[in-house]
Each structure stands twice: as structure tokens, then as C-alpha cells.
C-alpha positions as CSV (number, residue, x, y, z in Angstrom):
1,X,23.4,83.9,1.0
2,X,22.6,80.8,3.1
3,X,20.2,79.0,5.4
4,X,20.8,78.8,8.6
5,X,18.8,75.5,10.1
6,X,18.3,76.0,14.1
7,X,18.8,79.5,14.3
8,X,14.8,80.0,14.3
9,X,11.9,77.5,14.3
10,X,11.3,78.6,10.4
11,X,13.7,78.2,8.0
12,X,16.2,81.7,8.2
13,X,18.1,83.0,4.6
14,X,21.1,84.9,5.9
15,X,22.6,87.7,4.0
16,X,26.1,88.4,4.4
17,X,25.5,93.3,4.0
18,X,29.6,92.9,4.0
19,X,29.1,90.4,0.5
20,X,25.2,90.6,-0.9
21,X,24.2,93.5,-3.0
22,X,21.1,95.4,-3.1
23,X,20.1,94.0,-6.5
24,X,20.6,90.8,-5.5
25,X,17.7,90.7,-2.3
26,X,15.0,90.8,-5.0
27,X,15.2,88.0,-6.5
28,X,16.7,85.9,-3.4
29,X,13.1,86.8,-1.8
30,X,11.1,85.8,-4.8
31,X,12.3,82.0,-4.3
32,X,11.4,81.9,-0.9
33,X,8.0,80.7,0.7
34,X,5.9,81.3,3.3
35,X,7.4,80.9,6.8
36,X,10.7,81.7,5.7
37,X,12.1,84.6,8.3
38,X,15.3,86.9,7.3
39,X,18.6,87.7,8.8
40,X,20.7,90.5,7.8
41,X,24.7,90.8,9.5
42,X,27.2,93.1,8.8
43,X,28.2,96.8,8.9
44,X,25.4,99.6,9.5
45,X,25.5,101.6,6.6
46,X,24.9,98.1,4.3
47,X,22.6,96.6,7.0
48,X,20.1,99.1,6.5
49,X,20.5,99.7,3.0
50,X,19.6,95.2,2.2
51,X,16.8,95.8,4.9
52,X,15.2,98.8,2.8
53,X,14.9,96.5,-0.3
54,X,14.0,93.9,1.5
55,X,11.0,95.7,2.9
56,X,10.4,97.6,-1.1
57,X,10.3,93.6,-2.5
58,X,7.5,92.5,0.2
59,X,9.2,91.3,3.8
60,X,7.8,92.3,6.6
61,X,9.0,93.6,9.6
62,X,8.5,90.6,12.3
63,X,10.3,88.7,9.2
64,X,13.3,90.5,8.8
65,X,16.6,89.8,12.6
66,X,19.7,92.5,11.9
67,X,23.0,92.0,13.3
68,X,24.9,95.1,12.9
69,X,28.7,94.7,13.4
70,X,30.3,98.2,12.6
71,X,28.4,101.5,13.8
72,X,30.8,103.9,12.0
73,X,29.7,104.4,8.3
74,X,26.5,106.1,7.7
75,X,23.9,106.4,4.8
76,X,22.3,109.9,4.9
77,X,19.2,110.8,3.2
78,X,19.2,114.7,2.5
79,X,15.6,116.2,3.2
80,X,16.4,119.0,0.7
81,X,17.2,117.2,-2.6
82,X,16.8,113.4,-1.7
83,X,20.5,113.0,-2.5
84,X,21.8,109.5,-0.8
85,X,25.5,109.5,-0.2
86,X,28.0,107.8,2.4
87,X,29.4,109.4,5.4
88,X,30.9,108.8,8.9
89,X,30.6,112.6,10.6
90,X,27.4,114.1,12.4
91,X,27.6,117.2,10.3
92,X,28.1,117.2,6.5
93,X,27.6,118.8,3.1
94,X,25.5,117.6,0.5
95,X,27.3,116.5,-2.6
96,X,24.3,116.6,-4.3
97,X,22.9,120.1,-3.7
98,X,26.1,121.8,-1.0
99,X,23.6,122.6,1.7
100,X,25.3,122.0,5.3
101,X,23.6,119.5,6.8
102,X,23.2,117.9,10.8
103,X,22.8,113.8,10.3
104,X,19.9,113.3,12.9
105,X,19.2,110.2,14.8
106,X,15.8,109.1,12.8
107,X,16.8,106.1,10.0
108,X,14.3,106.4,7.1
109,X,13.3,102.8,7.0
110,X,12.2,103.3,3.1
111,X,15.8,104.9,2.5
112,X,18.1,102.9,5.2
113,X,19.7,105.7,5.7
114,X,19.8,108.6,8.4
115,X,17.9,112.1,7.7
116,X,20.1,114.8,6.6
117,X,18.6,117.7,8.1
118,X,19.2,121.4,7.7
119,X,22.1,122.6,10.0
């Protein structure tokens, strides 16, 4: 994690999705104060997973930039057992519960991940 001075007229943390964990945005938004914007870089699938916790521990959307450098890997959310598990296809099965599922194009902001929908 870092500050990036210039980047924004308020003071920017930067969290590296390829390096930071998701345990690890908590507490790296509890030291920062008001004014204090967000940037998150690196690879889709982790992207969207830091900015889900960032959003569950209080940031706000006009707070939080992403860069996304990598399109490929995918979380998906499945809307029958609430399983979240790691994929790159746009049809898949469940490990949780087996059902055959089509990976829409709606990302679950509360989940970062895409919805696993019935196929």
C-alpha cells in the first residue's frame, strides 16, 4: 500500500489487488481520514474483490478509482447456494452445489464477483 501525492487533489492510498489482501483493507481504511480518496490497480477478479471490502468497511463510491489490468479471471457469485469460487469461462459448474451455471454480465458490488445464473 502507498500514497500517491499528485495523482488527486486529496491525498490517494493505492492498493497494489496483484499484492494487498482482503483482510488487509480493513484496517488500512481505519487509519485514514477524511478527504482521503482510494485507488485500486491490478487484475479483475482481485480488483473487485478489495473494492467489495472496501465498500463493507465504510468507502464510498465517489471515494474509491479502479484500474483493472487483466480481464480474464473472474469471481462468480452462484445465485443458488451463494458459493464464491474463481473462474475464466462464461459457462460453469458450481463446485459448491454442481448446478450448470451461465456467468452473466451484472458484478454484485457487495460480492465483487459476477452472478452465476441458472444455465
Amino acid at each position: 500500500m502507498r500514497t500517491v501525492p499528485g495523482v488527486d487533489p486529496a491525498p490517494c492510498l493505492v492498493l497494489d489487488a496483484a499484492t494487498v489482501r482482503v483482510d488487509d483493507v480493513g484496517p488500512a481504511l481505519a487509519r485514514l481520514t477524511t478527504g482521503w480518496r482510494l485507488r485500486i490497480v491490478g487484475p479483475q477478479r482481485e480488483v473487485l474483490l478489495l473494492r467489495a471490502a472496501a465498500l463493507a468497511h465504510g468507502a464510498l463510491d465517489a471515494e474509491i478509482t479502479v484500474e483493472v489490468v487483466d480481464r480474464d479471471a473472474r469471481t462468480v457469485f452462484c445465485a443458488h447456494c451463494h458459493h464464491l469460487f474463481p473462474t475464466s469461462g462464461g459457462s460453469v459448474r458450481c463446485p459448491g452445489c454442481g448446478l450448470a451455471l451461465r456467468v452473466a454480465d451484472h458484478v454484485s458490488r457487495r460480492h465483487g464477483a459476477y452472478l452465476g445464473e441458472p444455465a
